[in-house]
C-alpha positions in Angstrom: -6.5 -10.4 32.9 -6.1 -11.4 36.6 -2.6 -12.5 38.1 -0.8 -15.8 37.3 2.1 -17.3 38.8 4.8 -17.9 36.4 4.9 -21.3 36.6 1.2 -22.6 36.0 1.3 -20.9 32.2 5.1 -22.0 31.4 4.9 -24.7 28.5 5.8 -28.6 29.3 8.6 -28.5 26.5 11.1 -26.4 24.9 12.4 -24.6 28.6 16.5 -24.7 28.8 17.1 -22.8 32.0 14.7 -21.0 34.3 17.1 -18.1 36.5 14.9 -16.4 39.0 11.5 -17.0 41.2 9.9 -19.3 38.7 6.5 -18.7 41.2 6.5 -14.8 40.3 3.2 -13.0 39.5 2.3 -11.3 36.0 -1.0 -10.2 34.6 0.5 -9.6 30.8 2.8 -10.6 28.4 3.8 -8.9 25.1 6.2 -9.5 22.4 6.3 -5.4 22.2 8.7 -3.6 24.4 6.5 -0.2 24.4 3.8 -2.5 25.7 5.7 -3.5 28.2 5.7 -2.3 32.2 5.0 -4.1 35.9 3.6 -7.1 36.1 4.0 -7.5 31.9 6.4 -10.0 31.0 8.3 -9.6 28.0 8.7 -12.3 25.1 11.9 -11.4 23.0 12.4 -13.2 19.8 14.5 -12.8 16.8 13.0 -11.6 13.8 14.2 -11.2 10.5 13.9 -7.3 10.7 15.1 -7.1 14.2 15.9 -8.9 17.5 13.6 -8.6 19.9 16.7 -9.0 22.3 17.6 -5.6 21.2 14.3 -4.1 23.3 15.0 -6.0 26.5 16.8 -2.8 28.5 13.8 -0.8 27.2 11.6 -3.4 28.6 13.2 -3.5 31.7 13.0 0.6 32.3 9.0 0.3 31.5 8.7 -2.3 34.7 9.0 -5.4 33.2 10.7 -8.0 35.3 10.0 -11.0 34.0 11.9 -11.8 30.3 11.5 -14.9 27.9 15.1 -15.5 25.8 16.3 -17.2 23.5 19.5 -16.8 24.5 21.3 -15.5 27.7 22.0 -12.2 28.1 24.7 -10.8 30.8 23.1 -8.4 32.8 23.6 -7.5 36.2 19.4 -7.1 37.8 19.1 -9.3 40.6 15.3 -8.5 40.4 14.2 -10.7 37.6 13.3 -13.7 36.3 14.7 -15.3 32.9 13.2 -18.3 31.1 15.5 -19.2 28.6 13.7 -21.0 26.1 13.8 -22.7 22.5 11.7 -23.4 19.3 10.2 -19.8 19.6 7.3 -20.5 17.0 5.9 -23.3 19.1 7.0 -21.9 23.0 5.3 -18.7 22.6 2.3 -19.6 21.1 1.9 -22.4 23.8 2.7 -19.8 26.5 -0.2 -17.1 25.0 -2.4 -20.3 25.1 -1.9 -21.0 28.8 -1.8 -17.4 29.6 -5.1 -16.5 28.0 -6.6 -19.8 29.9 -6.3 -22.3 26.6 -9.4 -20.2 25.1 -9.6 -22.4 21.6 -10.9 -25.0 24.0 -14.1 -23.0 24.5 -14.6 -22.5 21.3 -15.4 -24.8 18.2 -12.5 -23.2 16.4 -12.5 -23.0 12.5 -9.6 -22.6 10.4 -9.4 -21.5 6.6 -6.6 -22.0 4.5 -5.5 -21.9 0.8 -4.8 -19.4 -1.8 -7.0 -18.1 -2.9 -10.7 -18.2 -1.3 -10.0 -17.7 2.5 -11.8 -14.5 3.2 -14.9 -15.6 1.2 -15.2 -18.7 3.0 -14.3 -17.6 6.7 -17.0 -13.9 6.3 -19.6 -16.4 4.1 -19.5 -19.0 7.4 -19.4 -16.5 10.0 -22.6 -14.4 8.5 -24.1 -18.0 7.6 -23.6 -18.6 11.3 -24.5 -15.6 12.8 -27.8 -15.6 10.9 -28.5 -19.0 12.1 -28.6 -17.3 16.1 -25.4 -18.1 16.8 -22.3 -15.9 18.7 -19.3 -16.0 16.0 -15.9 -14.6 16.0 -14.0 -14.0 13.2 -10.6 -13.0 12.3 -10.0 -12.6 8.0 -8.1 -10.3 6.3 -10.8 -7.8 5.8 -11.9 -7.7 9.3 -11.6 -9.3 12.5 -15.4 -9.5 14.2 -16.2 -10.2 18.3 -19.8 -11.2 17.8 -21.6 -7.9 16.0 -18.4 -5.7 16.9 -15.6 -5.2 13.9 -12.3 -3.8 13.1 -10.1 -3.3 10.5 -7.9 -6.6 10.4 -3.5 -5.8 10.0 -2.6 -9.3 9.3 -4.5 -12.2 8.2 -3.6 -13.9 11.2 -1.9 -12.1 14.3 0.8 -13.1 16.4 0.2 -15.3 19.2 -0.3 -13.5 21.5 -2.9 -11.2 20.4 -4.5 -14.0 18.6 -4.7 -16.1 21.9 -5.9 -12.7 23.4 -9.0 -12.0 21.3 -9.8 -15.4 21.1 -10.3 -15.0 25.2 -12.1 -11.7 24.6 -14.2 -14.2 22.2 -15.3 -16.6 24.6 -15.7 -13.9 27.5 -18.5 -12.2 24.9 -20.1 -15.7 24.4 -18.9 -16.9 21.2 -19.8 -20.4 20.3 -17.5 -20.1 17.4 -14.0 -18.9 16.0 -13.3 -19.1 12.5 -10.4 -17.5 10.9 -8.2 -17.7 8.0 -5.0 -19.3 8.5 -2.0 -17.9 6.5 1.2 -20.0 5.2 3.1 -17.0 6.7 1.6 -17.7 10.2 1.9 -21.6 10.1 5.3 -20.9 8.7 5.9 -18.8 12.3 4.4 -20.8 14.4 1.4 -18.2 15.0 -1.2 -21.2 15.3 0.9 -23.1 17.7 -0.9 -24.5 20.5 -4.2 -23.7 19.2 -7.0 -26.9 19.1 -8.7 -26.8 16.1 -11.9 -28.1 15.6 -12.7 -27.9 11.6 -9.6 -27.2 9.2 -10.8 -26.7 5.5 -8.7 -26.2 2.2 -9.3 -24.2 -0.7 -6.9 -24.6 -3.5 -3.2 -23.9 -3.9 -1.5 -21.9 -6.7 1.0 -19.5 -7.3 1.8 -17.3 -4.6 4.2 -15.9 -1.7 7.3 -17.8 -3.3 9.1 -14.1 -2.3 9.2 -15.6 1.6 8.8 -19.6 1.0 11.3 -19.8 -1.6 9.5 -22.2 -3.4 6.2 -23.8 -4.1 7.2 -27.1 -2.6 7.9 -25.5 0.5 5.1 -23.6 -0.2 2.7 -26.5 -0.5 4.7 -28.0 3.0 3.7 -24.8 5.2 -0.2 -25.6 4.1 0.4 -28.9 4.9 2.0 -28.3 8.2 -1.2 -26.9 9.3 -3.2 -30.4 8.6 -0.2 -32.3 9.5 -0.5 -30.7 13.4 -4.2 -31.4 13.7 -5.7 -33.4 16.3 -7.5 -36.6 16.0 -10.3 -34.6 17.2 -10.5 -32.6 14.7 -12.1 -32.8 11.0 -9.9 -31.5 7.4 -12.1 -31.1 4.7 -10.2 -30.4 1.3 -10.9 -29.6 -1.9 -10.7 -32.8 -4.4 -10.8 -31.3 -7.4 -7.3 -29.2 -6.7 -4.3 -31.8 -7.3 -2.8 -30.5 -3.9 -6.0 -31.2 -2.2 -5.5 -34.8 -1.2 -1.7 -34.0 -0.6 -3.0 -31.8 2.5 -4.6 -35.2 4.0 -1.8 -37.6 3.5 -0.2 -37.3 7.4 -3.0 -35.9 9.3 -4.8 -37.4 12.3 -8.0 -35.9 11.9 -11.1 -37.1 10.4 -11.0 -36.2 6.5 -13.7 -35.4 4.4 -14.0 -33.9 0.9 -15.8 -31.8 -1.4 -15.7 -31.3 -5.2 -17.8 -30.4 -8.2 -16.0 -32.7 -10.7 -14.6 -35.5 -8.7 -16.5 -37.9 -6.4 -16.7 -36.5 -2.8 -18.8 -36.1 0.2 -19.9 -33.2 -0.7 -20.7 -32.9 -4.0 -21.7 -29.9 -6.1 -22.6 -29.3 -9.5 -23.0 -25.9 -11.4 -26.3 -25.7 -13.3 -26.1 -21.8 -14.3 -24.4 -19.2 -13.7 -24.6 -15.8 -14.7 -24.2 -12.0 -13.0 -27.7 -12.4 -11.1 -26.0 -15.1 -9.3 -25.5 -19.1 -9.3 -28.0 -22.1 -9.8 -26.1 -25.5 -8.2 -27.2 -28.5 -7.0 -25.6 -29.8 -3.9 -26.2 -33.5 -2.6 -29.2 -33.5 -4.9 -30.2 -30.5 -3.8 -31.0 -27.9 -5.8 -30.3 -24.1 -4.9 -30.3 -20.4 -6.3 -26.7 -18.2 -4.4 -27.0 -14.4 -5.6 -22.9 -15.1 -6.0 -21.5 -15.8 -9.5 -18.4 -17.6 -10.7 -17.4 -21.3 -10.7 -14.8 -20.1 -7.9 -17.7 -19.1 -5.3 -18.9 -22.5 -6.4 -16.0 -23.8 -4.6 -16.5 -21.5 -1.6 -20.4 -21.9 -1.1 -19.5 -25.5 -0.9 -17.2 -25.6 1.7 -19.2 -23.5 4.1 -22.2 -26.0 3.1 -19.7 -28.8 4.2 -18.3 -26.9 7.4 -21.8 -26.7 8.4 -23.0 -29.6 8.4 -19.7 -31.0 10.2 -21.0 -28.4 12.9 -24.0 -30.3 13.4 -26.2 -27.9 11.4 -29.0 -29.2 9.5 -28.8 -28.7 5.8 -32.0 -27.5 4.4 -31.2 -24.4 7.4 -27.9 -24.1 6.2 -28.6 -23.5 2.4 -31.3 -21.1 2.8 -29.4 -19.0 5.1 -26.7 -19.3 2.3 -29.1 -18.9 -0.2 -29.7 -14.7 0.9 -25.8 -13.9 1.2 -24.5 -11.7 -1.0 -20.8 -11.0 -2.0 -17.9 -10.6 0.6 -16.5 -6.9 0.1 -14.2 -6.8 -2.3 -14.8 -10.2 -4.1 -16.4 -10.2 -7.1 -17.9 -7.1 -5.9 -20.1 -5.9 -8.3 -20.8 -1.8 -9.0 -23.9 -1.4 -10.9 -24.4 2.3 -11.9 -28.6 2.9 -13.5 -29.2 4.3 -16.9 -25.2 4.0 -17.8 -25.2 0.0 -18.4 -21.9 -0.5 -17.6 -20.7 -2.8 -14.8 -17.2 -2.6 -12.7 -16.3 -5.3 -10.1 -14.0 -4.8 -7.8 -11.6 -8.0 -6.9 -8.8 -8.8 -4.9 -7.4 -11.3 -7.2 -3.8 -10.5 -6.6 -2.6 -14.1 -7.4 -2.5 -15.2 -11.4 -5.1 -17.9 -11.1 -7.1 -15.5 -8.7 -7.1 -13.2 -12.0 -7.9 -15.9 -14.0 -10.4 -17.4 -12.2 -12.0 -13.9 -12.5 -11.7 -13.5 -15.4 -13.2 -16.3 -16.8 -16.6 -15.8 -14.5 -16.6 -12.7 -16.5 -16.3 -13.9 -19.9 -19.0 -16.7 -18.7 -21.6 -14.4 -17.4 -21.3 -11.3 -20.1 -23.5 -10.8 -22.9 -21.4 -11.5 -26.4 -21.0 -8.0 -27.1 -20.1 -6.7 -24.1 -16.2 -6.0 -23.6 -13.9 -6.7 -20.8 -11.8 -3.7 -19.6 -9.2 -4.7 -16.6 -7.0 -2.5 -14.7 -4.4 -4.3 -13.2 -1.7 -4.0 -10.9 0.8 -6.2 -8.6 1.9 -5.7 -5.1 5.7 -4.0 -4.5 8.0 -5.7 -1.6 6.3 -9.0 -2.9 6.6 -11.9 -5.1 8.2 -10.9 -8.6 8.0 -14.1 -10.3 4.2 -13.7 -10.7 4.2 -9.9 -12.4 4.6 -10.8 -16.0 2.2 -13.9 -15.5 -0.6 -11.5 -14.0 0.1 -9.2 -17.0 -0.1 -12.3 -19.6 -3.3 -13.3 -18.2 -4.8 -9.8 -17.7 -4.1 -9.0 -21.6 -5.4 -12.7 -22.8 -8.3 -12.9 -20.6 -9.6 -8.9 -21.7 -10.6 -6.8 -24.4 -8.3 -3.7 -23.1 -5.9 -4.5 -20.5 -4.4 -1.3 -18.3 -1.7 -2.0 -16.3 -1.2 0.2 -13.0 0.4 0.8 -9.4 -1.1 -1.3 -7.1 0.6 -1.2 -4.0 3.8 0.0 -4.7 5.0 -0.2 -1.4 9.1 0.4 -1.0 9.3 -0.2 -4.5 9.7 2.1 -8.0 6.1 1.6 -9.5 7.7 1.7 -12.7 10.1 -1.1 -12.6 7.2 -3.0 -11.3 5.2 -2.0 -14.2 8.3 -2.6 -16.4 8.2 -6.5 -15.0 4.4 -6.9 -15.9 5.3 -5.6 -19.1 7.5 -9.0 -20.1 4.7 -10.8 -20.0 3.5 -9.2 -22.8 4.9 -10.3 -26.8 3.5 -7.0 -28.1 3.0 -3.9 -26.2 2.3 -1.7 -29.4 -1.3 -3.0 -29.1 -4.0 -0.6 -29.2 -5.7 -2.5 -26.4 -2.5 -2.4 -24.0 -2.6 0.2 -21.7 0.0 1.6 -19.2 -1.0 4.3 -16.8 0.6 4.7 -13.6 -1.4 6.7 -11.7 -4.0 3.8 -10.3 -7.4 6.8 -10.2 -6.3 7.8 -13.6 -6.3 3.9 -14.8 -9.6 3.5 -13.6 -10.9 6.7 -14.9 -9.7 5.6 -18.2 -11.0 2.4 -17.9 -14.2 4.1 -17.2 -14.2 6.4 -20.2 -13.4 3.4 -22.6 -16.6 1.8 -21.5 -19.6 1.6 -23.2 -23.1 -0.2 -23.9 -22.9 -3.7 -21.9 -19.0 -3.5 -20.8 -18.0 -4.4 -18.0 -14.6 -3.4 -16.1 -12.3 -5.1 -13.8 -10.7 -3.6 -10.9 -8.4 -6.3 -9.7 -5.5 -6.6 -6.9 -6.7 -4.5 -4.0 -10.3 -5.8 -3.4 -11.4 -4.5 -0.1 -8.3 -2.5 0.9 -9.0 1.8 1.8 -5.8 2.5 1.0 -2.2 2.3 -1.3 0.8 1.4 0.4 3.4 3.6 -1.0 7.2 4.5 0.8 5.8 3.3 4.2 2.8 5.5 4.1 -1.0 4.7 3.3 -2.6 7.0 1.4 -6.2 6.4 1.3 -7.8 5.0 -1.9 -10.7 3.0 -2.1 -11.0 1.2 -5.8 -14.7 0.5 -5.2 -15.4 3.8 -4.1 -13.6 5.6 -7.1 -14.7 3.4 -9.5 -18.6 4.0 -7.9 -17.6 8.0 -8.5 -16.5 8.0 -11.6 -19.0 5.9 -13.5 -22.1 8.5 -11.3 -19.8 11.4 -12.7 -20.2 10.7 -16.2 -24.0 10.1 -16.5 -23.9 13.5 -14.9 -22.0 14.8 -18.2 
């Protein structure tokens, strides 16, 4: 990045007190002290694990010389600049925009947010654009993607200033479009701030992340938030059929539009079969073959459709394109092994109506004899309220039902499993499962299987590793599962 004087990338509002040559150079900023040297300035901000405050001596010893606070700090240095500021969420993610050269401008920005859905939509639209000869970005929770180049993605949506940062690297590679999912953790901290969106689509709300909002009214009002902020540039395109779908429209400014399968919409779809080899649907009287299953890729295939065609691209292009995707990793990702007959599909379902949903696309698309098997696990350091409801549903929803660590994080795997376990009214069923170990769960699940059955893998989708005391371990569920099921034609 080349050198900027101070004063062309400070925001218009939330500055209290500027101490220092408010015309100093800087090529950098950073929000992490060991990032932090001459000519990087450094952002501190309080955290609810620690104050960034804390790092600015450390900061200072690097090089730094120029320091963004929230609130004044006695120090002796003659040699530096302080911009006291306020409303951290929206300052900082202002300042990374005018310090990366307001890059969303360049771009026609997509968000994604919801529930449930997010990665599936934001990888379906970028490969649908991609294919269609366009330059995409992409940031998701599987993966964040510069054009053809990928890596592993830490959190669905960064902080601002590495957000604002690869969105620049974005439109220095030639990207006509950004799409990304948006998290209710980073509208909630002010992550997106500054950012000008161009498409904003919703995918359904349902039980989830009460641990950090509390609640799922406020909840529902971090979603919303995100519409709320939009500009009158911009298009929101919800999903009618969820009873929180219109609830995202009612204070926006941008142009709304809607889809739906069961209630009238601008984009209308209808499910005319669906079944393991994929999904036959008519959309706006049009009628196409998706190799994805599931009335919840329903959902997904027709929000891209509609995102697409808000883009400006032309719809019988659009649906073809759509019409060769296959499944996202680790959604509904189905592992076929030949001459053994049984399936596995690996999900990420980590929410209860994730589960359910996929779990009813199951019992849909099997043959009647075939039986559902469906290892199961929730998240440690992480919503507790939903544990016993993902067991309930798990044990309705399936023939056999093994509960299991999923990622236990800082949390006793068993008192996690204990949780699951009230959701259950009789645990001395034969079909009721409680194994620990997650490969031994699977390997079970495996064994159990016969003929036609098919087994479910659900909570850690595409995720390499478990989280457990800090440390990731590397386990890949689609992988084991693949293993396992080869190993036993073998015997």
């Amino acid at each position: 990045m080349s050198t900027q004087k101070l004063f062309d990338i400070l925001p218009e509002k939330n500055i209290l007190r500027i101490e220092g040559e408010r015309h100093a150079e800087l090529n950098g900023i950073t929000l992490d002290s060991r990032l932090a040297g001459p000519g990087i300035a450094f952002i501190a901000k309080k955290g609810s694990a620690r104050d960034g405050h804390e790092f600015i001596d450390s900061a200072y010893e690097a090089g730094s010389r120029i320091f963004f606070v929230e609130y004044l700090l006695e120090r002796s240095w003659e040699d530096v600049v302080m911009v006291h500021y306020t409303r951290a969420e929206e300052f900082i993610g202002n300042l990374a925009h005018n310090f990366y050269g307001r890059p969303s401008n360049d771009l026609n920005l997509i968000g994604v947010t919801g529930t449930n859905g997010k990665s599936s939509v934001a990888t379906l639209l970028h490969n649908l654009i991609t294919s269609l000869g366009y330059k995409a970005g992409l940031f998701s929770t599987i993966k964040n993607t510069i054009g053809v180049e990928s890596s592993s993605a830490t959190l669905t949506t960064p902080d601002p200033v590495t957000l604002n940062g690869v969105l620049a690297e974005m439109v220095e590679a030639g990207c006509d479009y950004a799409i990304m999912e948006v998290s209710s953790h980073a509208i909630d901290q002010g992550r997106i701030a500054g950012l000008e969106y161009d498409i904003a689509g919703f995918t359904n709300l349902t039980h989830d992340h009460l641990d950090y909002h509390g609640s799922f009214v406020e909840y529902l009002a971090a979603k919303k938030k995100f519409f709320d902020h939009l500009p009158d540039k911009a298009i929101a395109i919800t999903n009618v059929d969820d009873r929180n779908g219109s609830v995202m429209l009612q204070n926006t400014s941008a142009s709304k539009k809607s889809y739906g399968l069961t209630t009238p919409s601008d984009y209308k779809g209808k499910v005319l079969q669906n079944s393991l080899l994929g999904l036959h649907m008519d959309i706006n009287g049009i009628n196409v073959h998706f190799p994805l299953c599931g009335k919840f890729n329903a959902y997904n295939l027709l929000l891209v459709y509609a995102i697409a065609i808000e883009l400006g691209m032309k719809s019988d292009e659009v649906l073809v394109a759509l019409s060769s995707q296959g499944s996202v990793e680790g959604r509904f990702d189905v592992v076929n092994v030949d001459r053994l007959g049984v399936s596995a599909i690996v999900d990420y379902a980590h929410t209860p109506d994730a589960l359910k949903n996929v779990l009813a696309t199951i019992n849909e698309v099997k043959s009647p004899k075939s039986k559902i098997i469906t290892v199961v696990g929730c998240g440690g350091d992480r919503d507790k309220t939903k544990r016993p409801i993902m067991a309930q549903i798990a044990n309705q929803w399936s023939d056999t039902c093994i509960l299991t660590s999923d990622n236990p994080r800082t949390e006793d795997p068993e008192e996690i499993l204990d949780q699951m376990e009230e959701g259950i009214e009789n645990l001395m069923q034969e079909n009721i499962l409680r194994i620990t170990d997650r490969k031994q769960a699977i390997k079970t699940a495996c064994r159990l299987a016969q003929g036609q059955d098919v087994i479910l893998i659900a909570g850690k989708g595409h995720e390499k590793y478990q989280d457990i005391n800090g440390k990731k371990f590397p386990f890949d569920d689609k992988k084991v599962v693949a293993d396992l099921l080869s190993a036993m034609i073998k015997d």
